[in-house]
N, C-alpha and C positions, 0 to 999 in steps of 0.2 A: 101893538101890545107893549107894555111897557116894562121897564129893567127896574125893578124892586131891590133895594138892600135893605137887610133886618138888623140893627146895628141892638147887641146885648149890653148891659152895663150893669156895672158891681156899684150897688148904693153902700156898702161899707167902704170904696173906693172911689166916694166924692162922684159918683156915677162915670169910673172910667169904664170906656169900651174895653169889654173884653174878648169878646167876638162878633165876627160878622158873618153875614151869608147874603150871596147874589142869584137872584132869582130873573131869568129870564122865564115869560109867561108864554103859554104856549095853550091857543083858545079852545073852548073846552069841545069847539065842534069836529075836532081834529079826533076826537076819538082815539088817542093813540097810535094815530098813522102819523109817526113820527118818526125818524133813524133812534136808535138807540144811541147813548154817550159811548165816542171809541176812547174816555178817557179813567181810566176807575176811582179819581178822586171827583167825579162829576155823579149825580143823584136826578134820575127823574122823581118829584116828587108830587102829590096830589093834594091840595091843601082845602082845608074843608070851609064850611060860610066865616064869616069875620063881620065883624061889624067894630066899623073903624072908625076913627074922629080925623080929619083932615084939614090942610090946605093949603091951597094953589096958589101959585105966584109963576113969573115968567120971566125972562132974562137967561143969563149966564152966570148963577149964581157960584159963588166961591166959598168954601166952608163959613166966615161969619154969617154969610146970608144963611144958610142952612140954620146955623147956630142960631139967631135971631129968628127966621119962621119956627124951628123947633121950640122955642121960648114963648114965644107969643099963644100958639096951638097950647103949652103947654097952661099957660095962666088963665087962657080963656076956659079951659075945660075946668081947674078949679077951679073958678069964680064960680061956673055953672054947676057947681060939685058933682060933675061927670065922673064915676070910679074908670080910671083906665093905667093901663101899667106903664111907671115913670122907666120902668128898666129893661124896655126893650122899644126903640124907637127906629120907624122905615122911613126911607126916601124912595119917589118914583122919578121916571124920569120918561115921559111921552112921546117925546119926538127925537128925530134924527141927528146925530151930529152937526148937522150942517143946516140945519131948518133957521131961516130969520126969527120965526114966532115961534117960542118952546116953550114947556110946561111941563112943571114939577110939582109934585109933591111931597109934604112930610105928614107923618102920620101917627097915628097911637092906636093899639088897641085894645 
């Protein structure tokens, strides 16, 4: 399952981040047979359908790579004049730390 970050951004601040949140998924056939967080700044949360615009790339990518796949996703969606929100953009990240072939994503939704 894959570690999602929701990364928010202030368009009156030149689209700085201003918050973030990390999302570990947890598959919906678990039904809630999961331990509870022993930690109280930790959130079981339930997130509803999404329809997202995405794309994959693979390597060890380093914040420009981020930067450049979040730019390219973004241009392409306005060419396509896709309405999607410029101020709040995710990253995925599919495989293991230690995996030769890894896969990520950036996304809009």
């Amino acid at each position: 399952a894959p570690v999602v970050c929701n990364y928010f951004m202030d368009p009156a601040q030149d689209y700085k981040v201003v918050a973030a949140a990390m999302y570990f998924m947890v598959p919906l056939r678990t039904s809630g047979r999961y331990p509870p967080p022993t930690d109280t700044s930790l959130d079981v949360v339930q997130m509803g359908d999404l329809k997202t615009y995405y794309r994959a790339f693979g390597g060890n990518p380093d914040k420009d790579k981020y930067e450049k796949e979040i730019e390219a996703l973004a241009k392409e969606l306005v060419k396509e004049t896709v309405a999607f929100n410029f101020a709040k953009v995710s990253t995925a990240g599919f495989s293991d730390p230690w995996a030769k072939e890894k896969r990520f994503e950036v996304f809009y939704d």
